[in-house]
C-alpha positions as CSV (number, residue, x, y, z in Angstrom):
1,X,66.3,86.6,47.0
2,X,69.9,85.8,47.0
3,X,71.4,84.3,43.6
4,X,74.2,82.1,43.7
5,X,75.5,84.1,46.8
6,X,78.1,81.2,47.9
7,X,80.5,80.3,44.9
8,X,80.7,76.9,44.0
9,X,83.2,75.0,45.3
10,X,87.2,75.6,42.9
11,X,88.8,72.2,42.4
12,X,92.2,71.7,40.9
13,X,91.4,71.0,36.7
14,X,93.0,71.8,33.6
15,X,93.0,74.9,32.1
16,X,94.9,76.0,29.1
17,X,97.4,72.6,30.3
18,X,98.0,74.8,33.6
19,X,97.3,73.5,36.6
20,X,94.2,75.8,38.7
21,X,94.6,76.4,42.5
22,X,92.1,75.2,44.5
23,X,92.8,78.5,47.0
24,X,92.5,81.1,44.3
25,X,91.9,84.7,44.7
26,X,89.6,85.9,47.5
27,X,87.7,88.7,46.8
28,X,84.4,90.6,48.3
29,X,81.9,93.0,46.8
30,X,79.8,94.7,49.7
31,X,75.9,95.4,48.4
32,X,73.9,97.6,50.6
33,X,71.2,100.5,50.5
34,X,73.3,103.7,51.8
35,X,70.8,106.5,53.1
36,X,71.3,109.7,51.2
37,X,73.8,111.9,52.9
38,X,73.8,110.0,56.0
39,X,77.5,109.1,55.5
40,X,78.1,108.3,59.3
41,X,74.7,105.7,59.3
42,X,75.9,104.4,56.2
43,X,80.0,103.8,57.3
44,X,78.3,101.8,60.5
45,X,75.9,99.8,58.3
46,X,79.0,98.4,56.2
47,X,80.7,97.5,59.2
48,X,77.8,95.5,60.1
49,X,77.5,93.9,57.0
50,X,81.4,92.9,57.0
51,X,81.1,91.8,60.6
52,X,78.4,89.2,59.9
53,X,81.0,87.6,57.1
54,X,84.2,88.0,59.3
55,X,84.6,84.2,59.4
56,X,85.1,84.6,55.5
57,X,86.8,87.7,55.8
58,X,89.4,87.2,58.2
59,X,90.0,83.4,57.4
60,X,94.2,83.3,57.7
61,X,93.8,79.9,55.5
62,X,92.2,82.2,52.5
63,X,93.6,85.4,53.1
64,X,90.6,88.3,51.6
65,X,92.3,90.4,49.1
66,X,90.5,92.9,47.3
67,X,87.3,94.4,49.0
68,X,85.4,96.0,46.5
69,X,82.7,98.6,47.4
70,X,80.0,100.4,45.1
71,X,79.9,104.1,43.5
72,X,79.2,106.6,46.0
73,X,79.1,104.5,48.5
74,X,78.1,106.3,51.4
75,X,76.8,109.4,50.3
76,X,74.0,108.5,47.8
77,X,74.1,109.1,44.7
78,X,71.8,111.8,43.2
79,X,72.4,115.5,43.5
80,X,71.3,118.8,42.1
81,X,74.4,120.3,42.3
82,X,78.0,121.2,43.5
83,X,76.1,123.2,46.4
84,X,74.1,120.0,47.6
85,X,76.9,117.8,47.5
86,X,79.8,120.1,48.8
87,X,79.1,119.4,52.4
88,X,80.0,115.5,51.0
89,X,83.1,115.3,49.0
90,X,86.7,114.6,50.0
91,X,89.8,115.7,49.4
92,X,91.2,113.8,46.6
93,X,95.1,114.8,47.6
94,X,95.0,114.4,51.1
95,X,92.0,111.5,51.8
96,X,91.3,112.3,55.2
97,X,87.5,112.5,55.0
98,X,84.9,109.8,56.7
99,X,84.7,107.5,54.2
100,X,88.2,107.8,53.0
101,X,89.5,107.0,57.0
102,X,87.2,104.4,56.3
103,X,88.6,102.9,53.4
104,X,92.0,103.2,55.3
105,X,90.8,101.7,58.5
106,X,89.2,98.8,57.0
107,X,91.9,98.1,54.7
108,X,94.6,97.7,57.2
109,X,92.1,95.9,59.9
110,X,91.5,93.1,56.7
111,X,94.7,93.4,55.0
112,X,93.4,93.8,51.6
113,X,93.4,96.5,48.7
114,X,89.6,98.5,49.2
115,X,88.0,99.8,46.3
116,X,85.5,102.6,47.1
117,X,83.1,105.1,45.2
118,X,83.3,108.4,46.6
119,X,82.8,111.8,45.4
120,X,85.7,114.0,45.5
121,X,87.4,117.6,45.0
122,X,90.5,118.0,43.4
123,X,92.0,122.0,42.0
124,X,88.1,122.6,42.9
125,X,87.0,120.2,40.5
126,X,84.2,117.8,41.9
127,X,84.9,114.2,40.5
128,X,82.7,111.0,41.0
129,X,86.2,108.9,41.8
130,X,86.8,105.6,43.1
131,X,89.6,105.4,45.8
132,X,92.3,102.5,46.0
133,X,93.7,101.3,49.1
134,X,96.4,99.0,49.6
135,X,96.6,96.4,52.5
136,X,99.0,99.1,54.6
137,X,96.0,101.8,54.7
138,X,97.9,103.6,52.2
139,X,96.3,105.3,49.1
140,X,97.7,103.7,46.3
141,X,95.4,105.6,43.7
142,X,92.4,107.5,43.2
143,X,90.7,106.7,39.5
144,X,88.0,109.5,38.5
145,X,85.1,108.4,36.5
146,X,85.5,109.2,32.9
147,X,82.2,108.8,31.3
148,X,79.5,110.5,33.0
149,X,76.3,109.8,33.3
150,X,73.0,112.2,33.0
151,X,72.6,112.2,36.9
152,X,76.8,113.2,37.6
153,X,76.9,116.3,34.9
154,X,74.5,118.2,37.5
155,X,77.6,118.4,39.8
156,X,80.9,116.4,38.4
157,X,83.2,117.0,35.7
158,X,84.5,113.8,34.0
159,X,87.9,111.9,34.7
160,X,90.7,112.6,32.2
161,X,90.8,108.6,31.0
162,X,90.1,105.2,31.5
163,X,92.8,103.0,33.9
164,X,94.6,100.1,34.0
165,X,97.0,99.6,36.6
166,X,100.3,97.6,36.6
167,X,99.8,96.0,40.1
168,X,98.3,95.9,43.4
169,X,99.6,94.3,46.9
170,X,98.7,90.7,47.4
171,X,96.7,90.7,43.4
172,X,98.8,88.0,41.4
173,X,96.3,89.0,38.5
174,X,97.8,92.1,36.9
175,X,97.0,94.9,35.1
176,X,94.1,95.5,36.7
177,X,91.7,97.5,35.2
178,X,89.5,100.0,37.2
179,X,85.8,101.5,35.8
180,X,82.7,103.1,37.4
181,X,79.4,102.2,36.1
182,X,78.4,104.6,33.2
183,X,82.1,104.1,32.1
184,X,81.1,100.5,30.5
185,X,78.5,102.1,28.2
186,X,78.8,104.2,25.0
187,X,79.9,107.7,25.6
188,X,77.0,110.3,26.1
189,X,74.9,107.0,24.7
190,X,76.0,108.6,21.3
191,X,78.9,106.8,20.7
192,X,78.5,103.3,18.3
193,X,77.5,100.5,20.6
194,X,80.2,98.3,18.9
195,X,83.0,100.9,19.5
196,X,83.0,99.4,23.3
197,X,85.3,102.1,24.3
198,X,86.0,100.4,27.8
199,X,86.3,96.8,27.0
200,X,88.5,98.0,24.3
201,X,91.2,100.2,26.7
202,X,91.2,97.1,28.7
203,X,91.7,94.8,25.9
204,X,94.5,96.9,24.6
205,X,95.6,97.1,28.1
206,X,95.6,93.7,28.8
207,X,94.0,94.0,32.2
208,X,93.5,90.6,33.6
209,X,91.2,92.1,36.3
210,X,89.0,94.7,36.6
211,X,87.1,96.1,39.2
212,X,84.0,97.7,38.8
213,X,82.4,100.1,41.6
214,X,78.7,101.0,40.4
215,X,75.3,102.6,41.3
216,X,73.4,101.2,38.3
217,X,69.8,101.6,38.1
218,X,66.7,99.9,36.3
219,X,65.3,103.4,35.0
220,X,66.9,106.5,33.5
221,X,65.6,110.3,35.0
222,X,64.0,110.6,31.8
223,X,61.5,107.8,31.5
224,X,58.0,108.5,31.3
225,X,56.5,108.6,34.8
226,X,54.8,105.3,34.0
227,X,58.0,103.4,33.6
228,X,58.6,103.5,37.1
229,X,55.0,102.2,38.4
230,X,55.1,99.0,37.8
231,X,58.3,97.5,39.4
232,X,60.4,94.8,37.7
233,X,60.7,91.2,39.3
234,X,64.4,90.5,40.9
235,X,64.7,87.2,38.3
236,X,64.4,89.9,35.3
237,X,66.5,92.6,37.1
238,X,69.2,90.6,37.9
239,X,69.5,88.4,34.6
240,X,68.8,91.6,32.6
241,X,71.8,93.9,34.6
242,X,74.3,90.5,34.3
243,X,73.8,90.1,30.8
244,X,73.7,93.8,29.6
245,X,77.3,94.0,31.2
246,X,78.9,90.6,29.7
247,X,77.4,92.3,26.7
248,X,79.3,95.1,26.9
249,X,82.3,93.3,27.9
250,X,82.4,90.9,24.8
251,X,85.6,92.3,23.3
252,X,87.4,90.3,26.3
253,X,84.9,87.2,25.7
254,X,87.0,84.2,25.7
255,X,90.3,86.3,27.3
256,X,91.5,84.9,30.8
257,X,90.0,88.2,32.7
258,X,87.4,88.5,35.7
259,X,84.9,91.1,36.6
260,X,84.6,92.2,39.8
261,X,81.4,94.4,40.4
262,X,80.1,95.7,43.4
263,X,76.4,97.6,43.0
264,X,74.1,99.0,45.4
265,X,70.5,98.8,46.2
266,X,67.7,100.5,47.6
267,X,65.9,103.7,46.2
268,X,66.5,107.2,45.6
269,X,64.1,110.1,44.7
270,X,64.3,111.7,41.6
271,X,63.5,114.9,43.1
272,X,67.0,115.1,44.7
273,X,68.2,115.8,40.9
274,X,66.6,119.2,41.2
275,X,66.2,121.9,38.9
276,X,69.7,121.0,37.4
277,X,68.6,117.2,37.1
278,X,65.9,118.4,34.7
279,X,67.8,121.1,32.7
280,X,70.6,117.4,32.3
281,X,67.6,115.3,31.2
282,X,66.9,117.8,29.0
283,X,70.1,117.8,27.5
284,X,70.7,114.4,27.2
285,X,66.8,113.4,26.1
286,X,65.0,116.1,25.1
287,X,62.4,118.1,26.3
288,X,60.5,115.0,27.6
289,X,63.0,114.5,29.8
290,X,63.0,118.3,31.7
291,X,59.3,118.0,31.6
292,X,59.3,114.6,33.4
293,X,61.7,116.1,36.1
294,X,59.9,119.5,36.6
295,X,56.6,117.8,36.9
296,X,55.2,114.0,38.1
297,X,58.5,112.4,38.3
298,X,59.6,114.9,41.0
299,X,58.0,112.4,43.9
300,X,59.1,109.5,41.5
301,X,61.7,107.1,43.4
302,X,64.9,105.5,41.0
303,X,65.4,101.8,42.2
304,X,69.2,100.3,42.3
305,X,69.7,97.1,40.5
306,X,72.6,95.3,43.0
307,X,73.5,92.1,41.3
308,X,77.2,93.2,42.3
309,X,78.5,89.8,40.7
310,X,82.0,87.9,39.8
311,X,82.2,87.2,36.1
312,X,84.9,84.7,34.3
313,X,85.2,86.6,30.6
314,X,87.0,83.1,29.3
315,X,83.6,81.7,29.5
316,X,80.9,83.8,30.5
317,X,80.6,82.2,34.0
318,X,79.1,83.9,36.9
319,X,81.5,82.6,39.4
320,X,79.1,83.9,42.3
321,X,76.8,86.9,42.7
322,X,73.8,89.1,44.9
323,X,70.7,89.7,43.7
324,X,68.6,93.0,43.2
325,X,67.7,93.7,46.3
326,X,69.3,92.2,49.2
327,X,72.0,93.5,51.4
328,X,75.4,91.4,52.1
329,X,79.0,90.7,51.1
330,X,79.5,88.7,48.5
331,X,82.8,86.5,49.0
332,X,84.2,84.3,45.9
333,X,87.7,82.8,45.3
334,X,88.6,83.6,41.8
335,X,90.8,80.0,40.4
336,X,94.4,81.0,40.0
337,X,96.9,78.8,38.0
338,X,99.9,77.6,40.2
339,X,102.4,79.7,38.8
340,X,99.8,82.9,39.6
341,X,99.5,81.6,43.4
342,X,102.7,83.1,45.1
343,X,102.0,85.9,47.3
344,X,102.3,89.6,44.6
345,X,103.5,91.7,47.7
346,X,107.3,91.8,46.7
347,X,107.2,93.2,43.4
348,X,103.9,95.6,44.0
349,X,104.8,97.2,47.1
350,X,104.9,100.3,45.1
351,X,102.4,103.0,44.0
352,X,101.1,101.2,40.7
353,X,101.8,102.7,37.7
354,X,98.6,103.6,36.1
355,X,97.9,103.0,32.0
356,X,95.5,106.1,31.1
357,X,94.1,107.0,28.0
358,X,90.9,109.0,26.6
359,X,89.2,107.0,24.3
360,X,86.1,108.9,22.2
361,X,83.2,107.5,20.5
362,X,81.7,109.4,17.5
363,X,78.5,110.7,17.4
364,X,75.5,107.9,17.1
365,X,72.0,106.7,17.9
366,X,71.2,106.4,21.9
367,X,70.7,103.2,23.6
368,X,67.5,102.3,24.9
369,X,67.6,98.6,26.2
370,X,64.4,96.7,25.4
371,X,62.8,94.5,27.9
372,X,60.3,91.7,27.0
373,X,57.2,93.0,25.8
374,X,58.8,95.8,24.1
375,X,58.6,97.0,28.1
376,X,62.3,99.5,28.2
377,X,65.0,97.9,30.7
378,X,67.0,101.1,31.2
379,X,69.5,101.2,33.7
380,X,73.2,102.8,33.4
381,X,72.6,100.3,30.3
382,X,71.4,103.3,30.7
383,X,72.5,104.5,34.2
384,X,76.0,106.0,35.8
C-alpha cells in the first residue's frame, strides 16, 4: 500500500511574509528490500527502481538534487561480527568499493548529492557510515553513525559525533544535518527521553535540513519470540514509525527544517546476529534477551518498517512518503522561499565544513514504545 507517494501539488503562498517557490527543492528517498550480502543483486535492483522514476529524476525543468538512500544499503544489515561482514565493508579513505562506485556513478549520471548507508573500515575500525556525494562524483564526506544500536556493537564501533554540515552543491537549505537511524533515539536507550541528544545538536546547529539514512525495524532482537508472530498491519507500522520520529524531533517543532528519511524494507533473520548478537542482547536487555537469541528466535525473521518519508518540522506535515512495505523512489519538492531558489553551486563547491560534537545522555530508564493494546511497537524507537 503506497501512502501519499506523490506530493501534493506546491503553489506560491505566504509564509513568514516570504514568498514560496512553486519549484522548490527536489529530493528522492529510494525504499527497497536489499538481499543480505548480495551487494551486486542489490546495486542492479536500485538501478531499476531509479530507472522506473527517470522522468522524475532526470526532469531538466526540476533538476533532482539530493538522492537519499537507506542504512546499509546494499549489504544487509545484521551481522555476527567483524569476520562476517569483512568481506563487505569499504574503504572509508579511498571509496572505491561497489557501492561507493555506485554512489559516485549515480551521482554524476543524476547530478545530485547521494546519500548512502554503507559499512566501512577506517585505521581498522569498522564503522556503520553514511557516504556523501556531490553532483561531480566526488566524496564530499563520509559521516559515521554515532549512536549504536544493539544489532551494530556485534561488529561496529561508534562515530566520534553527531554532524551538521555548512553546505552541499545545488542544496540552498543549509546546514544540513546528517543522522543514521539509532542516532535519533536516546543513547544506549539509557539516556532521558527528553534530553533528545540529536534534535538538540541540530537545533544548536541550526541545520535547516537533515537527512536521515535508516534500517529501522518494528521489533528489537530481544523481544519475546511471540512478538514477532503476529505481524503488524502497514496503517499501524507506518503511522506508528512517522510519529515515533516527529516525536523525537520536537525540539525543532515549529523551526523552518525538513526531514529527509529514507528506510528499507523486507526481512532479515535474527539468526545472522549470531552468537555475538545474543551475548549484545544480553547486554543491552538482560538475560532474556541472550536466551531469546540462543534459542527460538534463532529462525525468527526481523521485519523493516520503510515509511522513508519527507517531514515539514514548522508544522508537522508529511510532505510525501512510502509505506511499510513497498519498494520505489519517493520523489517530493520541498517549497523554497524566493530568495532560497538561486542555484547553491557557487558558494558550496567546496568540501563542506562539517559541525561535530559528542553529545552524552546520562544514565536512565529504557524505552519500550507501547502499541495499542498494551501490544510493544519496538523498532530503532527501538532499532538502529
Amino acid at each position: 500500500q503506497t501512502f501519499f507517494n506523490r506530493p501534493s501539488p506546491i503553489h506560491k503562498v505566504a509564509r513568514g511574509g516570504a514568498m514560496v517557490s512553486a519549484m522548490g527543492l527536489r529530493v528522492a528517498c529510494l525504499q527497497f528490500s536489499p538481499i543480505h550480502g548480495r551487494v551486486q543483486e542489490n546495486l542492479a535492483r536500485a538501478d531499476a527502481l531509479l530507472a522506473a522514476r527517470r522522468a522524475d529524476l532526470e526532469d531538466p525543468r526540476r533538476p533532482l538534487r539530493l538522492l537519499v538512500l537507506p542504512e546499509m544499503a546494499f549489504s544487509g544489515y545484521h551481522f555476527s561480527g567483524g569476520q562476517h561482514i569483512d568481506p563487505l565493508l569499504e574503504d572509508s579513505s579511498s571509496p572505491s568499493g561497489l557501492a561507493a562506485s555506485w554512489c559516485r556513478r549515480t551521482a554524476a549520471r543524476l547530478g545530485c548529492v547521494v546519500c548512502c548507508g554503507l559499512p566501512t573500515r577506517a585505521r581498522k575500525r569498522r564503522r556503520n557510515s553514511m557516504l556523501v556525494v556531490g553532483p561531480d562524483g566526488e566524496v564530499l564526506d563520509t559521516y559515521d553513525k554515532h549512536f549504536l544500536y544493539v544489532s551494530d556493537r556485534t561488529w561496529a564501533e561508534p562515530g566520534e559525533g553527531f554532524r551538521s554540515l555548512d553546505a552541499l552543491p545545488g542544496i540552498p537549505l543549509r546546514p544540513i544535518g546528517l543522522g543514521i537511524c539509532m542516532d535519533i533515539n536516546p543513547q544506549d536507550f539509557k539516556a532521558p527521553r527528553d534530553a533528545f541528544e540529536f534534535a538538540m545538536y541540530h537545533k544548536e546547529a541550526g541545520s535547516r535540513l537533515i537527512v536521515f539514512c535508516s534500517a529501522w525495524c518494528t521489533n528489537h532482537p530481544d523481544d519475546p519470540p511471540e512478538a514477532f508472530q503476529s505481524p503488524l498491519p502497514d496503517a499501524y507500522v507506518f503511522n506508528e514509525t512517522v510519529r515515533y520520529w516527529l516525536k523525537r524531533l520536537s525540539p525543532l517543532a515549529g523551526q523552518d527544517v525538513f526531514f529527509v528519511c529514507a528506510d528499507r524494507v523486507g526481512e532479515e533473520d535474527l539468526s545472522l546476529l549470531g552468537p555475538r548478537g545474543a551475548s549484545a542482547a544480553a547486554a543491552a536487555g538482560g538475560s532474556a534477551g541472550a536466551e531469546a537469541l540462543e534459542g527460538t528466535v534463532r529462525s525468527t525473521r526481523n521485519r523493516f518498517c520503510g515509511c522513508s518519508c519527507v517531514l515539514s518540522l514548522s508544522d508537522g506535515r508529511t510532505l510525501g512518503a512510502l509505506g511499510a512495505t513497498e519498494e520505489g523512489v519517493l520523489v517530493v519538492d520541498i517549497p523554497l522561499d524566493q530568495d532560497e531558489e538561486r542555484p547553491a553551486d557557487r558558494d558550496a563547491q567546496a568540501a563542506p565544513e562539517p559541525r561535530a560534537c559528542a553529545l552524552r545522555g546520562s544514565a536512565g530508564g529504557r524505552r519500550q514504545a507501547q502499541g495499542r493494546g498494551g501490544r510493544a511497537f519496538r523498532s530503532e524507537a527501538d532499532e538502529g
